[in-house]
C-alpha positions as CSV (number, residue, x, y, z in Angstrom):
1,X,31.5,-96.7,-9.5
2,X,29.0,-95.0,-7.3
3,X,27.6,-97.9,-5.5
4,X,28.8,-96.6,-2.2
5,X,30.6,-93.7,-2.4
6,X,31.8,-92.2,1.2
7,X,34.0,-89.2,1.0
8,X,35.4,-87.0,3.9
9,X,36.2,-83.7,4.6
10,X,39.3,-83.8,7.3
11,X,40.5,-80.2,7.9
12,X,42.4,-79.5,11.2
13,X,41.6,-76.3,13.1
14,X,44.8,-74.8,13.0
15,X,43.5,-71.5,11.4
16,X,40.4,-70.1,10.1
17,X,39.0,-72.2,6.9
18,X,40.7,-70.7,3.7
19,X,38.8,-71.0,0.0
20,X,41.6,-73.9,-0.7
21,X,39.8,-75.9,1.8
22,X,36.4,-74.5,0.7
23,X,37.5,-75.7,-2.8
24,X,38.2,-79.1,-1.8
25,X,35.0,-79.6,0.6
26,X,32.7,-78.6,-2.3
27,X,34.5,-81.1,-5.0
28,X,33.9,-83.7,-2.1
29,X,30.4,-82.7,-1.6
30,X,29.7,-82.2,-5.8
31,X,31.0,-86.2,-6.0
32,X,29.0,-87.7,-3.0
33,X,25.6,-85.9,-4.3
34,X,26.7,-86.8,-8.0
35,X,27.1,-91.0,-6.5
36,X,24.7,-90.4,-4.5
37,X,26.6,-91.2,-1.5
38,X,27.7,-90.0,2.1
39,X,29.9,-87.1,2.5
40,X,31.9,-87.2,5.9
41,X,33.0,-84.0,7.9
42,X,36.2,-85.3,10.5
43,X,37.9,-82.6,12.6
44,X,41.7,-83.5,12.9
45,X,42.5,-81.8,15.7
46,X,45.3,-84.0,17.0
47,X,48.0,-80.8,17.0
48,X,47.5,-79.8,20.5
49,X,49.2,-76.4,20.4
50,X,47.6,-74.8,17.1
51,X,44.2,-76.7,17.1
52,X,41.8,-73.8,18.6
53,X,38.0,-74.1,19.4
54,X,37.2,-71.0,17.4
55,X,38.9,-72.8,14.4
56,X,36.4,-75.8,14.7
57,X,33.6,-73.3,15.3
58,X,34.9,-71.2,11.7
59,X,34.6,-74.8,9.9
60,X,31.8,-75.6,10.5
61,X,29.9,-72.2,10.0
62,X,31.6,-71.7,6.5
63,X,30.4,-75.0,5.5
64,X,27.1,-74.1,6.9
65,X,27.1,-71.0,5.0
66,X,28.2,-72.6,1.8
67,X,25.0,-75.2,2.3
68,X,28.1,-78.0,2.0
69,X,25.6,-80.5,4.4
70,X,27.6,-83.1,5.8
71,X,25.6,-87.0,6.0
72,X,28.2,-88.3,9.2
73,X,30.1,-86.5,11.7
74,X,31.6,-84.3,12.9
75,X,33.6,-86.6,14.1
76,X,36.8,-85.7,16.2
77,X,40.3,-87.2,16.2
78,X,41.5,-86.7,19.9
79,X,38.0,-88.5,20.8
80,X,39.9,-91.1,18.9
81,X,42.8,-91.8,20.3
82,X,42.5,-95.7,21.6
83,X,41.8,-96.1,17.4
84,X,45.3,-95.0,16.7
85,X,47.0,-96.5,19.1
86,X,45.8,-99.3,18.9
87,X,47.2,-99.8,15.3
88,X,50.3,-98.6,16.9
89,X,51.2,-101.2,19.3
90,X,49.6,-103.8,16.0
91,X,52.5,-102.4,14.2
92,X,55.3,-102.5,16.9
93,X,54.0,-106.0,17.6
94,X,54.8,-107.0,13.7
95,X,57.9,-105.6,13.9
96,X,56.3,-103.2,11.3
97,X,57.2,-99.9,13.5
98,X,59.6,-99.3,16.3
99,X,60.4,-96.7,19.4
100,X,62.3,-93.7,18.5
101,X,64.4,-91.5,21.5
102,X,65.8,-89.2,19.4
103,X,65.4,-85.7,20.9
104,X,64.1,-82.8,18.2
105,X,67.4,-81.4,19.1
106,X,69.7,-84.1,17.8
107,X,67.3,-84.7,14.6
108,X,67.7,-81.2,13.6
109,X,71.5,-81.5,14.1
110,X,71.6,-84.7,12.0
111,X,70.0,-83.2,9.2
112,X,72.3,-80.1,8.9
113,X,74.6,-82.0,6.8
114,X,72.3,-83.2,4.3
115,X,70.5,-79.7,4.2
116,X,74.5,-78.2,3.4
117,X,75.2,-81.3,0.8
118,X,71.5,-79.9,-1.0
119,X,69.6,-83.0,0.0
120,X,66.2,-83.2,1.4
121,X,66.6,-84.2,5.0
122,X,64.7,-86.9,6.8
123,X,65.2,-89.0,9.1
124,X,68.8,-91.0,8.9
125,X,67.0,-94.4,11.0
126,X,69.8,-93.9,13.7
127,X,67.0,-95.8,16.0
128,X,65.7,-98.2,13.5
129,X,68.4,-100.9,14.1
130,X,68.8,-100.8,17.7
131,X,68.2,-103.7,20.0
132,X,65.3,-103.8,22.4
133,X,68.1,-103.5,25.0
134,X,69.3,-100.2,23.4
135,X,66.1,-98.4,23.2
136,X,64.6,-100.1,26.7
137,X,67.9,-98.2,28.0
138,X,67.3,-95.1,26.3
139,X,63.9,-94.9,27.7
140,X,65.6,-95.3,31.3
141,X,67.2,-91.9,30.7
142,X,63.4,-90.5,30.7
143,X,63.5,-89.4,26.9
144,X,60.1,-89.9,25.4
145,X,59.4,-92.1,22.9
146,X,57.6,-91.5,19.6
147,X,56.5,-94.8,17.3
148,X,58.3,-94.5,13.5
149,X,57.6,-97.1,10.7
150,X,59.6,-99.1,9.6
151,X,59.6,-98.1,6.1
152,X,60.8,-100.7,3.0
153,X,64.3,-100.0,2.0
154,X,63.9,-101.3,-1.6
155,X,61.3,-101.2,-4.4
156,X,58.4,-98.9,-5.4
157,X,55.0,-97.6,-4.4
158,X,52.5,-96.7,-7.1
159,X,49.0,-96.0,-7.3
160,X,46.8,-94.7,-9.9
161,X,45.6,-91.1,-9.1
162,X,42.4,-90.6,-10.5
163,X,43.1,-87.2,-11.8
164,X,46.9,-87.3,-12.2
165,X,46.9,-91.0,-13.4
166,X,50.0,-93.0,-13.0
167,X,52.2,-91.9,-10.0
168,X,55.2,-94.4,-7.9
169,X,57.8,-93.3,-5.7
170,X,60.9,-95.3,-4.4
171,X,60.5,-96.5,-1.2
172,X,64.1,-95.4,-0.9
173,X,63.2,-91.6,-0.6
174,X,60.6,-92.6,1.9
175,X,62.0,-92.1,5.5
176,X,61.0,-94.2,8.2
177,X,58.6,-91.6,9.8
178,X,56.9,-90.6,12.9
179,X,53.5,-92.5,13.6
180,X,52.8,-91.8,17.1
181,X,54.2,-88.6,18.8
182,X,55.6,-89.5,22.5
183,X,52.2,-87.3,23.9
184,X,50.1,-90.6,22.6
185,X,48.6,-88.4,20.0
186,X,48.8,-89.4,16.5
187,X,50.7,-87.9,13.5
188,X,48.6,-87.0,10.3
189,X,49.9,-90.0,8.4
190,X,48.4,-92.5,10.5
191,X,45.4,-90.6,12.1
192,X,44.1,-90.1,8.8
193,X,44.9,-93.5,7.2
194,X,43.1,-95.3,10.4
195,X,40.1,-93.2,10.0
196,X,39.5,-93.7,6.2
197,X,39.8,-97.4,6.7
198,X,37.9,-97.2,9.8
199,X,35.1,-94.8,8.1
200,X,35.0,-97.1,4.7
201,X,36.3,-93.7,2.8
202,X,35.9,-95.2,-1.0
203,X,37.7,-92.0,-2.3
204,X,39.6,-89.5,-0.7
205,X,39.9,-86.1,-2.4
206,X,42.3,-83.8,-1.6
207,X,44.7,-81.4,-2.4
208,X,48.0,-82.1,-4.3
209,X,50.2,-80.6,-2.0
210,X,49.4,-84.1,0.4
211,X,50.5,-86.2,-2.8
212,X,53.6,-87.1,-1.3
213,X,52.0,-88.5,1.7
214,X,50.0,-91.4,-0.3
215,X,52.7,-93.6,-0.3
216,X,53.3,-93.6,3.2
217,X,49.7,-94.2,3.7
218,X,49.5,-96.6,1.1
219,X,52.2,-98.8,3.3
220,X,50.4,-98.3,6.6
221,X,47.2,-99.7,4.4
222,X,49.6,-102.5,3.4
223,X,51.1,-103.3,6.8
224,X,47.9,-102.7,8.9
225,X,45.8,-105.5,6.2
226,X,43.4,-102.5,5.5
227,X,42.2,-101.8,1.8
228,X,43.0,-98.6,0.7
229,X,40.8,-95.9,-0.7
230,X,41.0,-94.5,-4.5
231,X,43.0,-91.3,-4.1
232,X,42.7,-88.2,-6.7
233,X,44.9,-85.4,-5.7
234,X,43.2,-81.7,-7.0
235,X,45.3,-78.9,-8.7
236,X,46.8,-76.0,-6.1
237,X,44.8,-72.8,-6.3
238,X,47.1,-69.8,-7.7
239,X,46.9,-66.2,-8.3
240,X,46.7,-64.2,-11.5
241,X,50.3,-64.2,-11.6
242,X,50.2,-67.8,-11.3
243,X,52.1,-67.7,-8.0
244,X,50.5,-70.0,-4.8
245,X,47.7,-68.1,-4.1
246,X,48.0,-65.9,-1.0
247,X,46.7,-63.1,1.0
248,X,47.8,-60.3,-1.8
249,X,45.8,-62.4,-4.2
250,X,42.6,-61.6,-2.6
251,X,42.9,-65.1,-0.9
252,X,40.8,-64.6,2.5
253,X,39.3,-67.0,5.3
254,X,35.7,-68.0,3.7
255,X,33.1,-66.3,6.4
256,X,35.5,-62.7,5.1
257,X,33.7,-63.3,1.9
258,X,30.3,-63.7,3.4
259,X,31.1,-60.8,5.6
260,X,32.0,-58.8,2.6
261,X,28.6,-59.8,1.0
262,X,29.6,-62.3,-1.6
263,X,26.9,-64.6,-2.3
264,X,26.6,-68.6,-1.3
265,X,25.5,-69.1,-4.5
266,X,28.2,-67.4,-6.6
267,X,30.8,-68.2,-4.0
268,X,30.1,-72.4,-4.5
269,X,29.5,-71.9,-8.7
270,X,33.1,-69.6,-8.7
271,X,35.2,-72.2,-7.0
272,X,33.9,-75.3,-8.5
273,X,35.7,-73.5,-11.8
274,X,38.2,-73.8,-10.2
275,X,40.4,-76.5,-11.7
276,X,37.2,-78.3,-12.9
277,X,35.1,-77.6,-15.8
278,X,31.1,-79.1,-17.1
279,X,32.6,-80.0,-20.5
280,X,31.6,-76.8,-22.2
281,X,31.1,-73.3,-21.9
282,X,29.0,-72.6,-19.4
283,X,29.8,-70.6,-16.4
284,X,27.2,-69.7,-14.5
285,X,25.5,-73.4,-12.8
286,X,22.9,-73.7,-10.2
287,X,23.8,-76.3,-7.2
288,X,21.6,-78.8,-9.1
289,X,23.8,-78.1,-12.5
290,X,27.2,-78.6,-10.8
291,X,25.6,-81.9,-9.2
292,X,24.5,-83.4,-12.7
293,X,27.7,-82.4,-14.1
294,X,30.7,-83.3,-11.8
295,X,32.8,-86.0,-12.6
296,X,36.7,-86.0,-12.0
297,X,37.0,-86.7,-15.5
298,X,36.4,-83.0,-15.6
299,X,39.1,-81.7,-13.3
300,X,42.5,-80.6,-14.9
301,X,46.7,-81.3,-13.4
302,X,47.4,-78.1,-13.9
303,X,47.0,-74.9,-10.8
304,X,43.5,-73.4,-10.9
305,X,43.6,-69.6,-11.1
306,X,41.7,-67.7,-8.3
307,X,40.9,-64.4,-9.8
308,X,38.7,-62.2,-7.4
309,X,37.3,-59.8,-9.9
310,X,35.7,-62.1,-11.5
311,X,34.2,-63.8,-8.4
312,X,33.2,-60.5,-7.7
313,X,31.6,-60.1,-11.7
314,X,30.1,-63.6,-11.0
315,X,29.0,-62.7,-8.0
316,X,27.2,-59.7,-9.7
317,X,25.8,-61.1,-11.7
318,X,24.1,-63.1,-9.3
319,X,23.0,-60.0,-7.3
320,X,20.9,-58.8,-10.1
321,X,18.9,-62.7,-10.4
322,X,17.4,-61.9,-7.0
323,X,13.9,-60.6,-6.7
324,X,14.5,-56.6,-5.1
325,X,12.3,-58.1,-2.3
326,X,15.5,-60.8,-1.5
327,X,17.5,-58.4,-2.6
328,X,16.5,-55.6,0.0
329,X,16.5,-58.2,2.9
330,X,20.3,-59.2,2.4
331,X,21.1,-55.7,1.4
332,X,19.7,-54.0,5.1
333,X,22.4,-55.9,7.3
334,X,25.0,-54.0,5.4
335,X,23.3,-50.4,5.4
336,X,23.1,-50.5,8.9
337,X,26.5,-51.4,9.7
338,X,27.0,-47.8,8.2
339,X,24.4,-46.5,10.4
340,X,21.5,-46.3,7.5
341,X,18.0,-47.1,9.2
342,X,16.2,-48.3,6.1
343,X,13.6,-50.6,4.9
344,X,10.1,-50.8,2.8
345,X,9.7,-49.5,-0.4
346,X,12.4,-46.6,-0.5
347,X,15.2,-49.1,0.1
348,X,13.9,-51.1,-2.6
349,X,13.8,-48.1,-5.4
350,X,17.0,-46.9,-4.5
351,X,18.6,-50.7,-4.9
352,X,16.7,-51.1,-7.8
353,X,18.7,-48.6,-9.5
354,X,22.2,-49.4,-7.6
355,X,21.9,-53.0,-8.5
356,X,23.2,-53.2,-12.0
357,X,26.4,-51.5,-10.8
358,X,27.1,-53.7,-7.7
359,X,29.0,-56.5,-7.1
360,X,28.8,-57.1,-3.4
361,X,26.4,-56.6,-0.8
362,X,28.9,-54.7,0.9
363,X,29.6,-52.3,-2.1
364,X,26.0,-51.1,-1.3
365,X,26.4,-48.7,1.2
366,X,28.9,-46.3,-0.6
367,X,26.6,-46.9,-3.9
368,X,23.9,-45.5,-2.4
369,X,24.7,-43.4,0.5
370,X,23.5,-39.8,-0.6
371,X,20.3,-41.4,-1.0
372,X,20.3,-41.8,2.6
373,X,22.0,-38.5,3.7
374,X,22.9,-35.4,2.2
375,X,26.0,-35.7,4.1
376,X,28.2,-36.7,1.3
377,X,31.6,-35.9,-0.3
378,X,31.7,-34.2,-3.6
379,X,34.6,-35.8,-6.5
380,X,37.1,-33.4,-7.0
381,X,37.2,-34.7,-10.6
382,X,33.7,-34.4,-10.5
383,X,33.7,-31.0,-9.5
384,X,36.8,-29.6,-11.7
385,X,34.9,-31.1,-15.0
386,X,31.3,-29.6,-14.1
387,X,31.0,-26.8,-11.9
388,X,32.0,-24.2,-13.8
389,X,30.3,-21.0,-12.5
390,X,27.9,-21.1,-15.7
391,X,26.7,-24.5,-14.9
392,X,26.2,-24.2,-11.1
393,X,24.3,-20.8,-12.2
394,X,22.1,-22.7,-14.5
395,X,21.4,-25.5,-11.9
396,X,19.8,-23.0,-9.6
397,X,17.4,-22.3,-12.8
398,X,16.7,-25.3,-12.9
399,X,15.9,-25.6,-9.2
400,X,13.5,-22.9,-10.2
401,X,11.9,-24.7,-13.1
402,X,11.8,-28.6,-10.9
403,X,10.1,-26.4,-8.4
404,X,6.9,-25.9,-11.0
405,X,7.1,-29.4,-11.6
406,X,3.6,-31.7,-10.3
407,X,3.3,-34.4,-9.8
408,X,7.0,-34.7,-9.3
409,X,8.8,-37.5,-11.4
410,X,11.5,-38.7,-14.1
411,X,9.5,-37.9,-17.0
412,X,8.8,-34.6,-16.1
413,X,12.5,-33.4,-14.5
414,X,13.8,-34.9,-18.0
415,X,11.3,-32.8,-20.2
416,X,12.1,-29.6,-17.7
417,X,15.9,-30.0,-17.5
418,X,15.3,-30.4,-21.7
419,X,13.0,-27.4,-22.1
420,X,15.8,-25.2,-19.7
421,X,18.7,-26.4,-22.2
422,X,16.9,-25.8,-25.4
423,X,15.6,-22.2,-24.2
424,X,19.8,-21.7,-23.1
425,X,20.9,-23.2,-26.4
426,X,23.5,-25.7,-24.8
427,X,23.5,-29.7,-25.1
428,X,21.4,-31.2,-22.7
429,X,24.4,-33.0,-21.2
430,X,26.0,-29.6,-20.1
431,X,22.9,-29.7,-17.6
432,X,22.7,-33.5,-17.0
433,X,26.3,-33.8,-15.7
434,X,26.7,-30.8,-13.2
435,X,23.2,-31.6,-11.9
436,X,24.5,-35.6,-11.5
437,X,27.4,-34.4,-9.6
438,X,25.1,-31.7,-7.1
439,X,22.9,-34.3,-6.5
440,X,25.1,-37.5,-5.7
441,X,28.6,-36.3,-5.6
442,X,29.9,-38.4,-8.4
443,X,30.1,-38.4,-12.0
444,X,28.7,-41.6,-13.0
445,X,25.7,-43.5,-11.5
446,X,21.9,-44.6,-12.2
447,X,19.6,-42.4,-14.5
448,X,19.8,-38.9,-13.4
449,X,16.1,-38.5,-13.7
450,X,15.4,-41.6,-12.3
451,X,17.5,-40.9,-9.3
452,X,15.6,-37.3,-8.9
453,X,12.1,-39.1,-8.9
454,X,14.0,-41.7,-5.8
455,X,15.5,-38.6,-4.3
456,X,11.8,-36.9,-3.8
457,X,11.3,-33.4,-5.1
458,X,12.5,-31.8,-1.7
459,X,16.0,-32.9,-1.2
460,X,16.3,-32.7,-5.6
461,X,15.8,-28.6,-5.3
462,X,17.7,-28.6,-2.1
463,X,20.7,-30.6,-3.4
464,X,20.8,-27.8,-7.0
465,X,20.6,-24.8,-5.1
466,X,23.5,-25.8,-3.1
467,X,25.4,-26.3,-5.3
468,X,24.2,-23.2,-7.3
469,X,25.6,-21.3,-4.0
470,X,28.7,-22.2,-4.9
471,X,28.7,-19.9,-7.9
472,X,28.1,-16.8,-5.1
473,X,31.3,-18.5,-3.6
474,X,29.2,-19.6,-0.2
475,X,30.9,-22.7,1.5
476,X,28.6,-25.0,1.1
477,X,30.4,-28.1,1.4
């Protein structure tokens, strides 16, 4: 089977390059490494209105970025042209396709009626029996011309689907449709059939919503003399609520991820879940794991769920795996888009205790922001539960008490804040909680002693006796 696997990767740059795309690059990718074989990139940018430069350039960056290494390419479709029509004018000459002058106006008129009778519309072959007389006059009146095939009237086309198994559809239901617009350029049907032959594309791998364009392929395969590929058709990517994933799902253009400081790493180990599974209960793989393991075997018919929160807890849990040197050099692009100037060893103890609670890069900042600057916001929850007038009182004792305190560190904050609680007769936690919130602004977070020994000594006694001015009712924040 994998004697010489060649796979492609065919988007179009009509829009930036979704995780639906990213999906079906990296299952492409998985199965070439896997055979070791050749995996293709091939820009279709044959729609002349929508295809954008940018688009190409966001393509190729996200595959960059997910370390999805293409072996050919990338090649382009409208430096392609002469290819398709060339097996155009093969077709015509076969009396396999003919010339259509039917204006986009009069199609969509024709189709009202079977759009008002429930049908699905397509194309009622008004041109198909025409004689070269007909259409050579048609032409006269300076209507363009598009090339249609001339699609079988009677029987079947089947094919087994290497993930969905067994699939035919009456030729029938298949209309006689558009090969060649009137511009020259080609449609999707026979642009990406002529390249797969022309590229020897053993499998192609793509998304189920193109499953009803395999029979229409598999006839220009049939008409053109050209062996076709093995097809598998992957499951659609839905939301939680099992809808088609969208926008409100979390469902954003792949670099939005990386901008949002989501990992490579977790990014290509959460979407190969998706819709495909090793054959046990592992979740976390490494590159080299998913490569051992893939096999279409493993991929399911039914719509893979695309849960962001838990990319984001896999994506965690990735975060904490990196060394707090790697860690601190993917973290600083992020604190300085907030304005934080940071590096060397104070950036790595304050991530050190962040990391366990974030799940981005880009959560960072706000985790650790009042490390930074004493320029932070105080939770009104925060503030309701624990600063009682007794307990910002007591904080400036213990400003009082941390200001005896050398060498300065957690051991010796803890067994101060301690020794102040036990002398007051109150829990230890009546202390801990008001002096989290006066010196971070929040309720919950790392250690609290820990974070005093980050903080330094300086901006800890600074921090408690403001807040302790509150109980004199001085605005302080």
């Amino acid at each position: 089977m994998f004697a010489r696997v060649r796979v492609r990767m065919a988007p179009s740059p009509t829009g930036l390059f979704h995780v639906g795309s990213a999906r079906t690059a990296l299952f492409n990718w998985l199965f070439a490494r896997r055979g070791r074989g050749k995996f293709l990139l091939r820009i279709e940018d044959t729609d002349r209105e929508r295809c954008r430069p940018e688009f190409v350039s966001d393509i190729i960056e996200a595959l960059h970025w997910l370390g999805l290494e293409w072996d050919e390419g990338p090649f382009f479709q409208s430096q392609r042209l002469h290819l398709y029509q060339e097996a155009a004018r093969q077709l015509l000459k076969q009396g396999q396709a003919y010339h259509c002058c039917c204006t986009p106006e009069e199609l969509a008129e024709r189709k009202q009626p079977m759009l008002a009778a429930g049908k699905p519309p397509k194309y009622d072959g008004r041109c198909r029996s025409l004689s070269l007389q007909e259409r050579e006059a048609l032409r006269a009146e300076g209507r363009p011309a598009a090339v249609r095939f001339l699609t079988p009237q009677e029987g079947t086309t089947a094919f087994e689907d290497l993930i969905r198994g067994a699939v035919e559809f009456e030729n029938a239901l298949l209309d006689d449709f558009v090969i060649l617009k009137s511009d020259g350029y080609p449609t999707y049907l026979l642009g990406c059939m002529v390249d797969d032959a022309e590229m020897e594309i053993t499998h192609v791998i793509r998304g189920e919503d193109l499953l009803s364009s395999t029979p229409r392929q598999l006839l220009l395969y049939k008409a053109l003399g050209k062996s076709p590929p093995q097809f598998a058709h992957l499951p659609l990517l839905l939301g939680p609520d099992r809808a088609k994933l969208s926008k409100r799902h979390g469902a954003m253009p792949v670099l939005w991820y990386r901008d949002q400081g989501f990992l490579p790493e977790a990014m290509v180990n959460f979407l190969a879940l998706l819709g495909w599974s090793p054959g046990d209960d592992r979740e976390i793989l490494s590159r080299e794991d998913l490569i051992e393991a893939f096999s279409l075997e493993g991929v399911g018919k039914s719509g893979a769920i695309f849960d962001i929160e838990k990319l984001k807890w896999m994506n965690g849990l990735y975060l904490r795996s990196l060394s707090m040197e790697k860690l601190a050099e993917l973290a600083r692009p992020f604190m300085e888009r907030t304005g934080v100037r940071c590096g060397g060893e104070y950036l790595s103890r304050v991530l050190a205790l962040e990391k366990e609670r974030a799940r981005t890069l880009g959560e960072l900042p706000d985790l650790t922001g009042f490390f930074f600057s004493d320029d932070f916001a105080i939770e009104e929850k925060a503030a309701a539960k624990w600063f009682t007038r007794e307990s910002l009182l007591l904080l400036g004792e213990l400003a009082g008490r941390l200001e005896q305190v050398e060498p300065f560190g957690a051991a010796a904050a803890e067994t101060a804040l301690r020794s102040l609680a036990k002398e007051k007769e109150i829990r230890a936690a009546s202390l801990i909680h008001p002096a989290r919130v006066a010196l971070s602004g929040r309720s919950v977070g790392p250690g609290l002693f820990e974070m005093m020994e980050v903080l330094g000594k300086a901006r800890v006694l600074s921090r408690l006796r403001k807040a302790a001015a509150l109980a004199r009712g001085e605005e302080v924040w």
